[in-house]
C-alpha positions as CSV (number, residue, x, y, z in Angstrom):
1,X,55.1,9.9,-138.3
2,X,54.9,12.6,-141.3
3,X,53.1,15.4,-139.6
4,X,49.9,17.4,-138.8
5,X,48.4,20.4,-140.0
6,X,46.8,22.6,-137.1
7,X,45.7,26.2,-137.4
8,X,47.0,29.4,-135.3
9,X,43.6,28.7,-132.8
10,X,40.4,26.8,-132.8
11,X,37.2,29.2,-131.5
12,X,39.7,31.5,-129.6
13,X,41.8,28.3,-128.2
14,X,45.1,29.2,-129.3
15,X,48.4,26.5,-129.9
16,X,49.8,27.9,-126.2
17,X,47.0,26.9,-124.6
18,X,47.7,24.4,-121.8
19,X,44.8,21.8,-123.2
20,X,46.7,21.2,-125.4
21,X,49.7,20.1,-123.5
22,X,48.7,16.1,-124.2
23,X,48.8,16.8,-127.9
24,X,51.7,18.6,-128.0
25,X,53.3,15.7,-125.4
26,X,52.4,12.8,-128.0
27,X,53.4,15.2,-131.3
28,X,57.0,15.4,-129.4
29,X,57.2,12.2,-128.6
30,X,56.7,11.2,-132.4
31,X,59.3,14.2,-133.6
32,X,56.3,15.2,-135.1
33,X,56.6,17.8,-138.0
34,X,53.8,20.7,-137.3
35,X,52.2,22.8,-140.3
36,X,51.3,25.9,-138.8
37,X,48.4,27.8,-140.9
38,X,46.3,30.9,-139.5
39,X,42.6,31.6,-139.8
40,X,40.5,34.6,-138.6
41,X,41.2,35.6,-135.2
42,X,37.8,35.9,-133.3
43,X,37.4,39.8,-133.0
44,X,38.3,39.7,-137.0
45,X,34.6,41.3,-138.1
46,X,36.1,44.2,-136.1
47,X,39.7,44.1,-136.6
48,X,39.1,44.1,-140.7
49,X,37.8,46.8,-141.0
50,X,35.9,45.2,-143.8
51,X,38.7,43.8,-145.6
52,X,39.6,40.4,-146.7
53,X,41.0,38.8,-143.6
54,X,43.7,37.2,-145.1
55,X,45.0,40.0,-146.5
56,X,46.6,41.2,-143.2
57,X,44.5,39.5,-140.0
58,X,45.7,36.1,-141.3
59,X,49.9,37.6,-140.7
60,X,49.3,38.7,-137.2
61,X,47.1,35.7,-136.5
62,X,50.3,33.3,-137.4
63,X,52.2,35.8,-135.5
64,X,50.1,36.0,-132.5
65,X,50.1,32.2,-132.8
66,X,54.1,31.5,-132.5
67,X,54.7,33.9,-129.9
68,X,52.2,32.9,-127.5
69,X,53.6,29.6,-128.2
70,X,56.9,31.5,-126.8
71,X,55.6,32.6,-124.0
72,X,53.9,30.1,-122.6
73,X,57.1,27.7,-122.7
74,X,55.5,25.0,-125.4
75,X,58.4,24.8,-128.1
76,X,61.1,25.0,-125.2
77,X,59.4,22.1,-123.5
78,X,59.2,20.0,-126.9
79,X,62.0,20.4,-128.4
80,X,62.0,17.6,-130.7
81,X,58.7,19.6,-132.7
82,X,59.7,20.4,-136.2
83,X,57.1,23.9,-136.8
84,X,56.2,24.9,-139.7
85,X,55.5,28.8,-140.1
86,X,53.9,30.0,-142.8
87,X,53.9,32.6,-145.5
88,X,57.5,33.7,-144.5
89,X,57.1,34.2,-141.2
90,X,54.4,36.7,-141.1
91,X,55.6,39.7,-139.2
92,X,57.7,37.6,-136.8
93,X,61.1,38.6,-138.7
94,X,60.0,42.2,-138.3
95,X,58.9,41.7,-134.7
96,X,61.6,39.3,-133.2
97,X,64.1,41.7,-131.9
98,X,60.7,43.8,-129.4
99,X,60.0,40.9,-128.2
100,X,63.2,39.4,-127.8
101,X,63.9,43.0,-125.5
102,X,61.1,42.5,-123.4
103,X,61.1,39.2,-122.7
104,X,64.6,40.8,-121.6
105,X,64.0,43.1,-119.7
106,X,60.9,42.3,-118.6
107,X,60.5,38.5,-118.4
108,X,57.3,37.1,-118.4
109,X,54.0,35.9,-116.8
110,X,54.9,32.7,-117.9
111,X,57.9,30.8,-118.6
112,X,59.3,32.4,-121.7
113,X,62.1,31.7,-123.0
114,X,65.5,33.3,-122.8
115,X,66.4,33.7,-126.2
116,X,63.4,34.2,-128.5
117,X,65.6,34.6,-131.4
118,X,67.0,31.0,-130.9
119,X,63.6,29.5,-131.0
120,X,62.6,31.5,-133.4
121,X,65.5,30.3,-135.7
122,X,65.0,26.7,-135.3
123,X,61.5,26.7,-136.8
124,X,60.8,26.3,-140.4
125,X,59.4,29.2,-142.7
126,X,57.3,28.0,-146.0
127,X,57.9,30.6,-148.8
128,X,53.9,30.7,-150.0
129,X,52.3,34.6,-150.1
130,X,51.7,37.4,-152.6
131,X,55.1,38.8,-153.7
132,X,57.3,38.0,-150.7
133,X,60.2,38.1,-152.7
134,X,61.1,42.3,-152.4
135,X,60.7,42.5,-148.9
136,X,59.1,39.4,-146.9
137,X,61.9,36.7,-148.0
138,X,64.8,39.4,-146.8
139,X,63.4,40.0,-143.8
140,X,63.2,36.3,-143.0
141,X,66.3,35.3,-144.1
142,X,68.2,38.2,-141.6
143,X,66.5,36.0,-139.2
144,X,66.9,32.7,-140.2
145,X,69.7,30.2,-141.7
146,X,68.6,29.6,-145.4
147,X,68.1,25.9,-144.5
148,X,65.1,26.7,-142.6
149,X,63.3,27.6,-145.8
150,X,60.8,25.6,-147.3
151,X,58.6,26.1,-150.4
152,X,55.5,27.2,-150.0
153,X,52.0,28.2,-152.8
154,X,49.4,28.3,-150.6
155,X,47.6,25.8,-153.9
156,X,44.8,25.0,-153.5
157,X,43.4,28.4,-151.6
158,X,45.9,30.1,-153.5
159,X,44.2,29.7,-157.6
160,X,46.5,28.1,-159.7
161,X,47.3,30.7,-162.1
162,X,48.5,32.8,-159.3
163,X,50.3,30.0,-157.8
164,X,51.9,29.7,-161.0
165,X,53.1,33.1,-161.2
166,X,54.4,32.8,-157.8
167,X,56.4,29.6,-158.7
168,X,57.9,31.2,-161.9
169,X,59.4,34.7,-159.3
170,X,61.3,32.4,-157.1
171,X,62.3,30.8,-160.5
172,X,63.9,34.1,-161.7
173,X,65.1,34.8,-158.3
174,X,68.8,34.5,-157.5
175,X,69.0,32.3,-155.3
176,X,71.0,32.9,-151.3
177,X,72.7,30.7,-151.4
178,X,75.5,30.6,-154.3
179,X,75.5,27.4,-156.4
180,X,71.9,26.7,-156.2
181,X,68.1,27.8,-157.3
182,X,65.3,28.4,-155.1
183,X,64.4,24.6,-156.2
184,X,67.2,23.0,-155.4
185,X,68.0,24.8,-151.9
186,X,64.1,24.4,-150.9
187,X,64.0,20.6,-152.0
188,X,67.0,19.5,-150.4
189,X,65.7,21.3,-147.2
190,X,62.5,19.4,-147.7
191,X,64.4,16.4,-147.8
192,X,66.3,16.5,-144.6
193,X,63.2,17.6,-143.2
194,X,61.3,14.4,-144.7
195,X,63.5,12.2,-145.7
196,X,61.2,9.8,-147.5
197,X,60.5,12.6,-149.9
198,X,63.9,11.8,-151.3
199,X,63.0,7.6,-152.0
């Protein structure tokens, strides 16, 4: 099996939800890869503030998303999931270490995890949103092996001219990992992540 695409809820029913628990059994049982992708949480017409959503409520929507996902036990009991996070990570590199510290010192309602930073670091982060290179990509890779990358436009609700500009930064970017590009190092993760990609 390939994967699935499935956004950060459906009408308020979020990915940690236990109806979901059948899915997620069958997706593990494949070694199914997940694309993760966010949409508007439900109290978004307040939350905005008359914004475009994706400009910040789409970030803590993917965040929201993973950690419930945490906390509720779902990547610990399917280990053999290959996620998918978008647009860097969100704010989950920036977030990681509070919630690793209360989950802590403070455990949980429900079976969390006792190392959110290792689950965290065994999903896969797609590179796509609006100038991630300064400070998004950094941020991600102080929580992540550079393996665990993946390249990401956001094409086709990204227009292509700006999907193009995008594509020529991480061109021009030095790479981090020494003796390869952005290209290379993302492709060859893409590989080992689908292996047919490489036929």
């Amino acid at each position: 099996m390939g994967g699935v695409i499935l956004k950060t809820h459906t009408d308020g029913v979020y990915l940690s939800d236990p109806r979901l628990e059948p899915l997620f059994v069958e997706l593990d049982r494949r070694s199914a890869i997940i694309s993760v992708h966010p949409t508007s949480p439900v109290c978004s017409e307040r939350t905005a503030l008359g914004h475009p959503r994706p400009v910040i409520d789409f970030l803590f929507d993917t965040t929201r998303a993973v950690i419930n996902m945490l906390f509720a036990g779902t990547l610990k009991r399917h280990p053999r999931l290959r996620v998918i996070v978008p647009h860097c990570g969100a704010t989950l590199p920036v977030v990681a270490d509070r919630v690793d510290s209360f989950v802590q010192l403070f455990g949980s309602d429900r079976n969390s995890p006792p190392n959110v930073i290792a689950q965290l670091r065994r999903l896969y982060y797609d590179t796509a949103g609006f100038s991630p290179l300064t400070r998004q990509v950094p941020a991600l890779l102080n929580l992540v092996d550079p393996e665990r990358l993946l390249y990401g436009s956001d094409y086709c609700w990204t227009p292509a001219s700006v999907a193009e500009i995008h594509a020529a930064a991480f061109a021009d970017a030095p790479p981090p990992v020494d003796g390869t590009t952005w290209q290379s190092l993302t492709t060859a993760n893409a590989h080992r992540l689908l292996p047919r990609l490489a036929g």
